[in-house]
N, C-alpha and C positions, 0 to 999 in steps of 0.2 A: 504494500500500500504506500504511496508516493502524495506527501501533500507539500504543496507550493505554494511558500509564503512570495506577496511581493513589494519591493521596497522596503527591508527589511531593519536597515538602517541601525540603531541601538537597540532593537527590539530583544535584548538577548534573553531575559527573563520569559517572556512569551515561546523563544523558541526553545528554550531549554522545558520546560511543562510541559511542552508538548514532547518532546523527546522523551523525558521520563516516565512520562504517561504511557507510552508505547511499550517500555521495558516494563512500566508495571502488569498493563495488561497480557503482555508473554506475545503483543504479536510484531511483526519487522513492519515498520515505518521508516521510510527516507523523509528524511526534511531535506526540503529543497529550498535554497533561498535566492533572492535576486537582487540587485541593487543597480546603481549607476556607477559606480567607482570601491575599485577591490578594497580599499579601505573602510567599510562600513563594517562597526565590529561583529555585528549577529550573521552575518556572513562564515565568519570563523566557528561557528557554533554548530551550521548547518550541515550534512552529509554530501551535498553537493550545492555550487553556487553557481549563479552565473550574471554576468553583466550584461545589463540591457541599454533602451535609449531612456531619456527622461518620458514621463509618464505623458505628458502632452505633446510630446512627440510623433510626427506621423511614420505608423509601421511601427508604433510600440505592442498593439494590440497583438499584432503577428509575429511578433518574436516571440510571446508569450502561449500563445496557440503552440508557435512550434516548438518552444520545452515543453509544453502539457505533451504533444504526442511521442516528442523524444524520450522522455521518462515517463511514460505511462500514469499519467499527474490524475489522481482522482479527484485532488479538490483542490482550489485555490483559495487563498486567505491573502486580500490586497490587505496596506498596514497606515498606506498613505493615503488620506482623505482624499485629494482629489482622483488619486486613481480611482476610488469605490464609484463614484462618480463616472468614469471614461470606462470602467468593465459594466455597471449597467448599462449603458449604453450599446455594447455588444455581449451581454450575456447569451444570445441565442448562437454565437458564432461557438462559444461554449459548450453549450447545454447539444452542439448538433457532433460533439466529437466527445460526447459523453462524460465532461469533466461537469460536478458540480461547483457551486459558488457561492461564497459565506457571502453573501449581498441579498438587501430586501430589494423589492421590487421597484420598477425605474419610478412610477407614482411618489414612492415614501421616498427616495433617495432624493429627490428633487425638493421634496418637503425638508429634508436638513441640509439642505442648499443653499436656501434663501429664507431669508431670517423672519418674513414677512409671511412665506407661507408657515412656516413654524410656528408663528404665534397666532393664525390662521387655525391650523392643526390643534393647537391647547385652547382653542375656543371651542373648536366642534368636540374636543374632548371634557368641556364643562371646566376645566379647570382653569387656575390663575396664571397669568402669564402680564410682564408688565407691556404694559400700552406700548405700541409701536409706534414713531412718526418718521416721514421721509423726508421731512422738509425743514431744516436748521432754520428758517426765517419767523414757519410759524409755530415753531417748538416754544409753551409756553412755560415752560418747567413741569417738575420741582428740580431743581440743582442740589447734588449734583448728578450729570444725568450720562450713560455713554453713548459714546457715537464707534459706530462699527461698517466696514466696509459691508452692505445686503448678503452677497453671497458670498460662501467661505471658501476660503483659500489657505496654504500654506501659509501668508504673510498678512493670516487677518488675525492681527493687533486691534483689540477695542481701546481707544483710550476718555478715562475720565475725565468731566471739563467741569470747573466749578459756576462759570457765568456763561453768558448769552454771546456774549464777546470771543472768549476762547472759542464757542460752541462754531461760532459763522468763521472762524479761521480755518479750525479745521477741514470744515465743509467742504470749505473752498481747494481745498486738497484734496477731495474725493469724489470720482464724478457720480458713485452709487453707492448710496448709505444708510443706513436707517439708527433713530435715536434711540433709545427705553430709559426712562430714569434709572439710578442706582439704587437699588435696594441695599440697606443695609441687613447683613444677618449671616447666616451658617451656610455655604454652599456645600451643593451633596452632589457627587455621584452614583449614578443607578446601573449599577452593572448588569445585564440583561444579557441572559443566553438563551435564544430557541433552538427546537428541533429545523428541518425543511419543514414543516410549515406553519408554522410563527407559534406553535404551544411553546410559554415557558417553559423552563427548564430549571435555570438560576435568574434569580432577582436580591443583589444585592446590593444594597445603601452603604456608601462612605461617604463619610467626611473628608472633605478638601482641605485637609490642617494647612499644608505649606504646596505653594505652586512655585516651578522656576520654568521662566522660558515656555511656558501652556503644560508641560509635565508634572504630573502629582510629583513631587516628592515625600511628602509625608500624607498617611489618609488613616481614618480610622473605620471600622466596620459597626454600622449604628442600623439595628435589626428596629427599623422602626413600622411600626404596622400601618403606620397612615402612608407614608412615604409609597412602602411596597404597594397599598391598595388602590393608590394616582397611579401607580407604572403600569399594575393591571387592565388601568384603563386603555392607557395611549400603549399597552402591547398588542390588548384588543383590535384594535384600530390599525394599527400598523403591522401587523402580522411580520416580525422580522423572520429573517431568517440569519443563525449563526447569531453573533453579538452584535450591539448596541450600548449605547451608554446615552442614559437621559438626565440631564442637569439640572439643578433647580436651587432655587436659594429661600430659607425659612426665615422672612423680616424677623426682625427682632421689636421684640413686643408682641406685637400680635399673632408669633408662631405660624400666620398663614405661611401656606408655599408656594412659590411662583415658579414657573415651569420657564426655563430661558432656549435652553439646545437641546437637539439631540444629534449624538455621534453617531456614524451608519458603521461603524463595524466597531474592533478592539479599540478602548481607550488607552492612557499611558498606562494608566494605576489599576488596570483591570490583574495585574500580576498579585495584589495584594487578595484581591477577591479569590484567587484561585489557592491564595499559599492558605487563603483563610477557612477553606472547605468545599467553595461554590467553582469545583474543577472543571471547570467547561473544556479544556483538553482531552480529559479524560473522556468527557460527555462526546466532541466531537467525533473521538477513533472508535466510540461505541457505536457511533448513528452511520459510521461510514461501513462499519459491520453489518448494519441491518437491525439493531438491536433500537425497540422502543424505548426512549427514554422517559419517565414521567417527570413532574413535577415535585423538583424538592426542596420542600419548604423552610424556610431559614437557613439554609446547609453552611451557612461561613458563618465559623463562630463569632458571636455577638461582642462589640465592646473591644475586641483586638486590633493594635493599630501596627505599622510597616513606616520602616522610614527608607526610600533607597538610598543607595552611594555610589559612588563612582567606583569605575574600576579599568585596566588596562590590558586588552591582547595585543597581543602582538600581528600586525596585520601588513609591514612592508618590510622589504630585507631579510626574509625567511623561509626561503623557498626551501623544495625536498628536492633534496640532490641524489640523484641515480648513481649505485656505485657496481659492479660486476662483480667483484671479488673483495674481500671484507678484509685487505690489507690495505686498500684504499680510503679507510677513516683516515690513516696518519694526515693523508691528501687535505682532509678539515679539521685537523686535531691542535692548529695554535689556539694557546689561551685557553683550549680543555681540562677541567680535572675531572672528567666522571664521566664514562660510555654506559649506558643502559643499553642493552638489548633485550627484544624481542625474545624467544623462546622454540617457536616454529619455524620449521623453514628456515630460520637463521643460524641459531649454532648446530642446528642439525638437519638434514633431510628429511621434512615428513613423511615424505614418501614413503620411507621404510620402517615408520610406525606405522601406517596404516599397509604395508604388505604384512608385518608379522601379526599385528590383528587380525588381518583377513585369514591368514596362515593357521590361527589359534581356532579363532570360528568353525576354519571349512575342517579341520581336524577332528572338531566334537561333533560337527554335522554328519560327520563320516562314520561316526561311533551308534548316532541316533538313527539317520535312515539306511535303514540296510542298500540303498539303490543307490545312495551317495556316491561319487567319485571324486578323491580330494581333489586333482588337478581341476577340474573342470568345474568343483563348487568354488575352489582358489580362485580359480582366474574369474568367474563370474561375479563374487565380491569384488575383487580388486576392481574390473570394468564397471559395475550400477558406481561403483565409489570415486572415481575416477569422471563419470559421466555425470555426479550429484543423483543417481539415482538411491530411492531408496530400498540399500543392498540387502537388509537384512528380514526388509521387510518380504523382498523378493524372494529371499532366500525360504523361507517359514512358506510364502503361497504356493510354491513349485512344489514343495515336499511335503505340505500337511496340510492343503486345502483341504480334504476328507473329513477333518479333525475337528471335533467341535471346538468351537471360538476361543473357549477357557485354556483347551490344553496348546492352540493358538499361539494366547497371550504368552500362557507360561514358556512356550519355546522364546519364544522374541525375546524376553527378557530372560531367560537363561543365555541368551548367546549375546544379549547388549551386557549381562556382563561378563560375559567373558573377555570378548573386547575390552575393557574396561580393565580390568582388573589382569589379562595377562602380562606376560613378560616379554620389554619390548626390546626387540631387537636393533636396537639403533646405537649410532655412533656421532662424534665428533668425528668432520675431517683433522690433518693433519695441519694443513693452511689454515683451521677456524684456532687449532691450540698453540699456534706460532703467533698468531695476532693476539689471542689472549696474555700469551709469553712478552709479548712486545712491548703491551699495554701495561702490563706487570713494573715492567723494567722503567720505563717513563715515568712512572709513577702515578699514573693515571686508575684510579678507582675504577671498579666495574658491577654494576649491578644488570638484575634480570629482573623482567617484569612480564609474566603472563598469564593468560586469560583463560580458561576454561576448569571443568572438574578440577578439584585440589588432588582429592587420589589421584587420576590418571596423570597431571603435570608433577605431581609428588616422584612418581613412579620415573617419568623422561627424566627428572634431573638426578635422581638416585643412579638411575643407570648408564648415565652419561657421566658421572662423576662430578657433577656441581653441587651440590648439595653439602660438601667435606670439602670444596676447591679454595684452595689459600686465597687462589689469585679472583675470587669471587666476595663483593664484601658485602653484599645484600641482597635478597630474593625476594619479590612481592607475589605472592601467587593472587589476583588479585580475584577469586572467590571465596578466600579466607578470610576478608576483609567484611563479607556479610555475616561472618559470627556462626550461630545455630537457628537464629532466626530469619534473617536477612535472604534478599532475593537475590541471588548470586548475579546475576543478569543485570542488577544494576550497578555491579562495578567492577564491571571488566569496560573499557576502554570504549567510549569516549570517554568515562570516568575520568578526572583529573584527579582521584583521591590517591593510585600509587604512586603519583609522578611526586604527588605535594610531600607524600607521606618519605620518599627517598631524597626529595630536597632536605627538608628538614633533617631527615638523618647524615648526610653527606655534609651538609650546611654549606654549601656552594649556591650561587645563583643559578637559576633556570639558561643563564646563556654560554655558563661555563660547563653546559653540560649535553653532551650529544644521546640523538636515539636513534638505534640502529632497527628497521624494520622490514616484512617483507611485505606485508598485508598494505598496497597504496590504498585501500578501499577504505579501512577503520582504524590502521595504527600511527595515521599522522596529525591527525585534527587536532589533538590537544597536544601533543609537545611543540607542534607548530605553532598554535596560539597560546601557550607559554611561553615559547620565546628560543625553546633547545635547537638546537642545529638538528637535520634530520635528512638521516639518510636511508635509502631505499634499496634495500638489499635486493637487484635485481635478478636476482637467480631463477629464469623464466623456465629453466626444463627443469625445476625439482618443488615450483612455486605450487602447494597445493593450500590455499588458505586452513587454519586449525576450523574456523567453524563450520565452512561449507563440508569440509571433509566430513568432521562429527558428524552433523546434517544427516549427509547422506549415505554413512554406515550404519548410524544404529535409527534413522529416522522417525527419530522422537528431537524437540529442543533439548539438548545439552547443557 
């Protein structure tokens, strides 16, 4: 499942949600992200990126058409207002190559366009909204009051005027505008998530504590029941689909609420709604499953507040460098104190763990079906495994379709552990323990970091000899790091927890420190955007990635 965010910009807290959300729910999601220029940090966060034109660009629409078909895109999630704007406008060019789209319909998107029909909208919705006027000449107060450019834009700044004087200066700067007095009071944001077709889902109220630059910084989560049952109304009405965010502000004194925007998709601070229970990420990759979602009432705890902060990837002068042969570090090792490597495929050939697996399997299948032939069950593991088929599964249908389901099962998982659990046949070359020798000698630290089962990676380093190596001075397995409870799947890699967890124990900075990998698909994203130097162990005739392999021997998730 492939979903494409666009314009992605700082969004990094939104695309990380969604990531997590993926691994919690156990299924494979690509984030895809887009921007204008590779320096957008949420870019670094994503599984694949790519740069387009600006959004009012003509032929931006069809550059984006042509990623949705090039990565088989199921849904798109624009981030920047005016885009939501130019994809309704061609949502059928969408909807006719089968991608859906977090966008309401071009009616309501037009309605949080123009600020006039918006408060248009909060009338036919019975509620409060302050008096709109267009015209700075006959604007008769109260002061003080804002003036804002009608329809919204990137660079629509409302600014407060305290007299009638300021009010006609401005004016005169804007050829299309409209006034509302100032309210004084508490502004809230209304975090809103539907299904496809506009039922709630999540409806939650923040507090706007602290704004910088139109971004929440600070918000708090205020479970108010009047609030929720105005949003009720204008969700009615407006049937979104995907999120929304509707604003309003409670004068002071008199507690009414006045209804001022609404947002047509993700707001900044909509990240606080999600950490706070109301996971609409979650919700999303369930509805793109096909799963009903109902309505859940209150779901972000009540009363909790988020503050963001800054923070820094690294996004120019860090490219993955291609290396052949892995005495080619030295080639990027000024100023290095610490090589981390990968595990697969790098200090060893998977390959020949997944033949002596296959070897161990086709040996007890030989025991089990009297018809069995090892060579021919060998080589037929080794090719489903090789092709990402799944081997094992193939293996159990050939030989005991007959067999009722149960005893089935039990083959399958008698021979997934076998795999698992035998004795692998693998080696270090002679060229990986000279470059380790070398690395020794310089003085250059060396740690290992990798990803799957702790017994079966327990087992590769046992029997390669790392596990007792002098010249090894830390090992992450990093599904040890979920404990007894934890989901092993969420910290293996793009996890940044073993990179941080071996910075800290090396006490080197993230750029005095190289990682060696083979996997270009998932093992560069975060030392990359940590800042490590990163090389890419290109070893094309032994490259069998550790997870597709697993996949497709014992095919079950690993």
């Amino acid at each position: 499942m492939n979903i494409l965010f666009t314009s992605v910009g700082r969004r990094v807290e939104l695309i990380r949600s969604y990531k997590e959300a993926a691994r919690n729910i156990g299924v494979p999601v690509t984030i895809i992200g887009t921007d204008i220029t590779n320096s957008a940090p949420a870019l670094s966060f994503c599984d694949r990126s790519f740069l387009t034109s600006k959004v009012e660009d003509e032929g931006y629409i069809d550059e984006i058409i042509e990623i949705c078909k090039n990565n088989s895109v199921k849904l798109v999630i624009p981030l920047r207002e005016d885009g939501i704007y130019i994809f309704s406008e061609n949502r059928d060019l969408f909807s006719d190559i089968g991608v859906k789209l977090f966008i309401s319909s071009k009616e309501m998107i037009e309605i949080c366009k123009d600020k006039s029909k918006t408060a248009m909208f909060f009338a036919t919705c019975k509620l409060r909204y302050p008096t709109v006027t267009e015209n700075a000449e006959r604007y008769k107060g109260p002061f003080p009051c804002f003036i804002k450019k009608r329809n919204r834009d990137n660079d629509n700044i409302g600014y407060k005027v305290e007299t009638k004087a300021e009010l006609l200066a401005f004016a005169d700067e804007m050829e299309d505008y409209i006034i509302r007095p100032f309210i004084e009071g508490i502004e809230y944001s209304v975090d809103v998530f539907c299904d496809f077709e506009g039922n709630p889902i999540y409806i939650t109220p923040r507090e706007r504590i602290s704004v910088r630059e139109k971004e929440v910084v600070k918000s708090r989560i205020v479970q108010d029941e009047k609030i929720i049952t105005e949003s009720k109304i204008i969700i009615n009405r407006f049937k979104p689909v995907g999120p929304i965010s509707i604003h309003l502000i409670r004068k002071e004194g008199t507690k009414e609420d006045y209804f001022i925007k609404i947002i047509p998709g993700y707001s900044s601070g909509v990240p606080h709604s999600i950490r706070a229970g109301a996971d609409s990420s979650t919700a999303a990759i369930m509805m793109l499953l096909g799963k009903k979602m109902g309505y859940k009432e209150m779901a972000a705890r009540d009363k909790i507040g988020y503050s963001r902060y800054e923070d820094s990837v690294c996004t120019y002068g860090n490219g993955i460098y291609h290396i052949d042969k892995l005495d080619m570090i030295f080639e990027h090792a000024n100023g290095i104190k610490v090589v981390i490597f990968d595990l697969d495929n790098t200090l060893y050939r998977e390959r020949d763990f997944i033949k002596s697996g296959c070897a161990a399997v086709a040996q007890q299948a030989t025991m089990i079906f009297k018809e069995a032939v090892y060579t021919q069950v060998y080589e037929d593991l080794v090719y489903d495994t090789l092709e990402k088929k799944p081997a094992i599964m193939n293996l159990v249908k050939h030989f005991a379709a007959g067999l009722p389901q149960k005893r089935q099962f039990d083959l399958t998982q008698l021979f997934l552990n076998t795999y698992r659990n035998h004795d692998p046949k693998i080696g270090m070359t002679q060229d990986t323990k000279d470059v380790l020798d070398a690395l020794k000698k310089r003085g250059i630290s060396i740690g290992i970091v990798t990803d799957g089962r702790s017994e079966v990676q327990r087992k590769k380093l046992v029997k390669l000899g790392l596990m007792d190596d002098s010249r090894i001075s830390e090992i992450v397995m990093t599904d040890e790091l979920a404990g007894k409870n934890g989901n092993p799947a969420i910290f293996r890699k793009p996890n940044p927890l073993a990179f941080e967890i071996l910075k800290l124990r090396f006490e080197v900075p993230y750029h005095c420190m190289i990682f060696v990998g083979a996997n270009i698909q998932k093992d560069f994203e975060t030392p990359q955007r940590l800042g490590m130097r990163c090389l890419h162990y290109n070893n094309l005739k032994e490259n069998i990635f550790s997870k597709n392999a697993m996949d497709a021997i014992l095919s079950i998730r690993v």
